[in-house]
N, C-alpha and C positions, 0 to 999 in steps of 0.2 A: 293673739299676742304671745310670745315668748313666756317659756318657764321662767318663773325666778325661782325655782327650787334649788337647793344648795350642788354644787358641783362633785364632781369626781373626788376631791378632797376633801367634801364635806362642809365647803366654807361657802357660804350666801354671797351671790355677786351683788357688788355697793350699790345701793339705791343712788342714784343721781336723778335727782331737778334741775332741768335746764330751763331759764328765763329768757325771754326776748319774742322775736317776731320778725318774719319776712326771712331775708336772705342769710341775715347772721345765724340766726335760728337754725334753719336749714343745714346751714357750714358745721355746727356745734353738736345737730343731731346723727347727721350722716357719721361722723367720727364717733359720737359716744356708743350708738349703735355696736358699732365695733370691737365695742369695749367692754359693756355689761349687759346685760338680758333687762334690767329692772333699770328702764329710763322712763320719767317723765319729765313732757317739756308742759311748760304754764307759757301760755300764750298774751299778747297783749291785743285788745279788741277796741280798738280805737280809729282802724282803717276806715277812710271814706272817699276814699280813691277809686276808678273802675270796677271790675264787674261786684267788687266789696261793697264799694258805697251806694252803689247802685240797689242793691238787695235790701240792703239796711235802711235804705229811704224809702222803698215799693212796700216793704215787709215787716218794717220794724224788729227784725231779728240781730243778733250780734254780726257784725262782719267775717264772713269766712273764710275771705281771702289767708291771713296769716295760719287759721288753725289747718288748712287744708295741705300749705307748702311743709307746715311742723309733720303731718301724716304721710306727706311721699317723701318726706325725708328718713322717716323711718321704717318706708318697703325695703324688702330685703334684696340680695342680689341676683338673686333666683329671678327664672324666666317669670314666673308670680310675680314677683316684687315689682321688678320691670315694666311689663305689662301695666300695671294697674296705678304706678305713679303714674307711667305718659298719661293714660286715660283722664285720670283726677285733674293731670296737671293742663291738661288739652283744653284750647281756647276756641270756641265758632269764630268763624271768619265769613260773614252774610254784609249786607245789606240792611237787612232790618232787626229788630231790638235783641234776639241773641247774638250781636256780634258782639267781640270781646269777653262775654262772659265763660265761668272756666268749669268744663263739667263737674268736676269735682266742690264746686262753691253751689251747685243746684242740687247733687248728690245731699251733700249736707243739709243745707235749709229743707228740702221734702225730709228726713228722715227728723229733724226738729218739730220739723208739722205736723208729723204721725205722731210720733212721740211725745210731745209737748216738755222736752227734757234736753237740754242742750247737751250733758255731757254724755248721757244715753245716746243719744245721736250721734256725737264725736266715737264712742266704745263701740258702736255697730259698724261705723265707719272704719275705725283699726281694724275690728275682726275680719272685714270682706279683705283688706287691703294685707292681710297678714304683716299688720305695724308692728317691728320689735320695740316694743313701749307705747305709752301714753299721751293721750294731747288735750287739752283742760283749758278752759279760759281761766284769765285773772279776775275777771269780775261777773255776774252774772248777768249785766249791762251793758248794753253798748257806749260807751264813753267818746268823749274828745279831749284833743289837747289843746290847752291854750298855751303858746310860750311869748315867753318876757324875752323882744326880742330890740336890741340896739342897731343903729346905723343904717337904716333901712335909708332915711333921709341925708345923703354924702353931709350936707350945710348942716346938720344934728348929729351928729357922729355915736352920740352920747344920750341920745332922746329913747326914751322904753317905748314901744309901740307893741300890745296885744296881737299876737297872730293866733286863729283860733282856727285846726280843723289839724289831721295827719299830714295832711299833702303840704296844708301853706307851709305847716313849722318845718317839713322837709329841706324844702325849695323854695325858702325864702333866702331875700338876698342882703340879710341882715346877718348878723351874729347873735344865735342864742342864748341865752344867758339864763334861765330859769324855766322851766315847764311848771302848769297845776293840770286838774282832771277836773272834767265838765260831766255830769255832775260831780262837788267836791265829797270826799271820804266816800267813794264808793261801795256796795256790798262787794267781798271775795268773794270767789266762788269755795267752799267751806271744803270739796276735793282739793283744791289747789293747795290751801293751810295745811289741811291734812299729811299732804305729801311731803310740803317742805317739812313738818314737824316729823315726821318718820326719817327724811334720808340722812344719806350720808354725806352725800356732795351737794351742795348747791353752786351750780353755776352760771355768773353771770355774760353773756352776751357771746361774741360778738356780735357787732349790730350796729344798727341808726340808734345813740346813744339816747338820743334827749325823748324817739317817738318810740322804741322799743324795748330798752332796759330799763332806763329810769322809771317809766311809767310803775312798774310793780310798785317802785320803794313808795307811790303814793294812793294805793289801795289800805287801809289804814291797818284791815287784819290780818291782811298777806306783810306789810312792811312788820308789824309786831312779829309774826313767824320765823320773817327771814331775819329779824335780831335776834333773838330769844333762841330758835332752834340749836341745838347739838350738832346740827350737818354742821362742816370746814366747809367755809367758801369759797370761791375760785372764781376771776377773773380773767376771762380772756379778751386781751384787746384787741381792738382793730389795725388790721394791717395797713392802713391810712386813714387818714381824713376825709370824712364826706362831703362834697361840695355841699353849699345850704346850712346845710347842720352843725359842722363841726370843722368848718374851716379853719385852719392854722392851730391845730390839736397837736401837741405834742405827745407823746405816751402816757407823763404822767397828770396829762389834765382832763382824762377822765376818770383818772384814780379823784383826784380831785375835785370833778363835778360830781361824781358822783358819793362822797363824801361831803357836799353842800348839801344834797339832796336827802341822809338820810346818816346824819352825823353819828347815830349810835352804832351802827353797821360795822362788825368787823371783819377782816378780810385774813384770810390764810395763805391762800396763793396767789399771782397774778403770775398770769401766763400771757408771753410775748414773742412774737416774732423777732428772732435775734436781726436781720436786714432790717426792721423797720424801728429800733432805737440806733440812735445815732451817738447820743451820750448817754451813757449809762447813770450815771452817779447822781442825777436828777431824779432819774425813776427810779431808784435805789433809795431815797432817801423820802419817796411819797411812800411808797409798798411798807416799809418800814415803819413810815408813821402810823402806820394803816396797820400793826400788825403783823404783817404776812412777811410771805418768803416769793422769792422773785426765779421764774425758770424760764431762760431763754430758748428758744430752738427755732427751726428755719420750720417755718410753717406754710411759709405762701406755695403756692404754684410754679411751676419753672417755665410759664409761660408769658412772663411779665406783668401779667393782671393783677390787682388786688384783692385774689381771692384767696381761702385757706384751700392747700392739699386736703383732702378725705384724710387720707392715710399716713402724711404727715401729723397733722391736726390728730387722730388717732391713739397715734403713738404716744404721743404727748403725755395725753390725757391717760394713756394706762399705767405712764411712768408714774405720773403722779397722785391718781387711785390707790398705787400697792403701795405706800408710803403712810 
């Protein structure tokens, strides 16, 4: 792992926590990387989708799939770094029961088995992979999500119906409207607390809203951390909508859901892709309720896709670090 020794100046680069899981995670690490020596991201472990769910039903181990994507997100750019994400990130292509699973999600589970220590195993795993920063579960349980989901039935439009697992609340073809955790008030993992209570940033997401961010705010002694701590919070939203999930999202309706979900929560900044608000004075006026300060920039890709730039996304983030 990277120095966090204090710089040429003499000044300690900002501790940041990053929340989330899967691809947003990813987007949010690859940029902070860039930005401070002293990142860690908390992960959510609730995946039970391929070669993930597959582990954690054989094995009863936490899901690896997220904690794996947050560690090559944090190899560096060197032919090192390179190397050793593809590998972690590299999937069998057989015939028989190793196909789809992802070396890097076996990598981890054997070094859990030797070790009998999840986050020891995740910190062996950064040191081989020379990770700039940290990767931590949010709980020391494998969990599920259940969401409170409407309309799944066209003729009920308005009827709640339970979707219970990562995948269904993804790809369901209803409107989510609430998540809980299976089991309810889960243990945190006491690294995780620890980190939020130390940094300086905490940052929220991007991400699949309802199976990747939100889930922390309901871990009960990571959600007291992330009230209570001294870190400025930071919100980066997504650059659209995700089918399933968060269909017909406007910018500030997940300032908004995610203010249902963890009402004491305060918020310092929300960071937005200037192309993806269309009226501003909406989401001017949730960020505001919320506290915070609002910084718009083009963040996406200039490839049409809804992903964030690295280097964009980046930049961003160090405007608003020296502040």
């Amino acid at each position: 792992m990277m120095s966090t020794t204090p710089d040429e100046d003499g000044r300690r680069p900002p501790r940041v926590v990053a929340l989330g899981g899967g691809h947003g995670l990813h987007a949010s690490l690859s940029a902070l990387r860039r930005v401070t020596t002293d990142v860690t991201a908390i992960v959510t472990v609730a995946d039970d989708g391929g070669s993930s769910g597959r582990l954690r039903r054989e094995l009863g181990v936490l899901p690896p799939g997220d904690l794996r994507m947050a560690l090559a997100a944090l190899c560096g750019d060197d032919e090192w770094g390179h190397t050793w994400s593809q590998v972690i990130q590299h999937r069998f292509r057989s015939e028989g029961e190793l196909h789809g699973h992802a070396v890097g999600n076996l990598l981890i589970v054997a070094l859990w088995e030797l070790l009998g220590d999840s986050v020891a195993g995740l910190d062996w795993v950064g040191q081989l992979l020379g990770a700039h920063g940290r990767v931590l579960p949010m709980s020391s349980v494998p969990l599920d999500i259940a969401a409170e989901v409407s309309g799944i039935d066209p003729e009920r439009p308005e009827e709640l119906t339970t979707v219970r697992g990562q995948v269904a609340c993804a790809s369901t073809s209803g409107k989510v409207r609430s998540i809980s955790l299976v089991p309810e008030a889960p243990p945190a993992s006491p690294q995780a607390v620890k980190a939020v209570r130390e940094a300086d940033w905490v940052v929220f997401g991007p991400g699949s809203w309802f199976t990747s961010v939100l889930p922390h705010l309901l871990v009960p002694d990571l959600a007291h951390a992330l009230v209570t701590t001294r870190a400025r919070r930071m919100v980066a939203l997504n650059l659209s909508p995700q089918q399933g999930e968060t269909d017909g999202f406007r910018p500030e309706t997940y300032l908004e859901v995610l203010h249902e979900h963890a009402p004491k929560l305060g918020v310092d900044m929300v960071l937005a892709d200037r192309g993806a608000v269309e009226e501003v004075e909406p989401l001017l006026e949730v960020v505001g309720r919320l506290g915070g300060r609002l910084e718009l920039a083009h963040l996406s890709r200039d490839d049409g896709t809804p992903r964030h730039d690295p280097d964009r996304l980046a930049a961003a983030f160090e405007r608003i670090l020296a502040h």
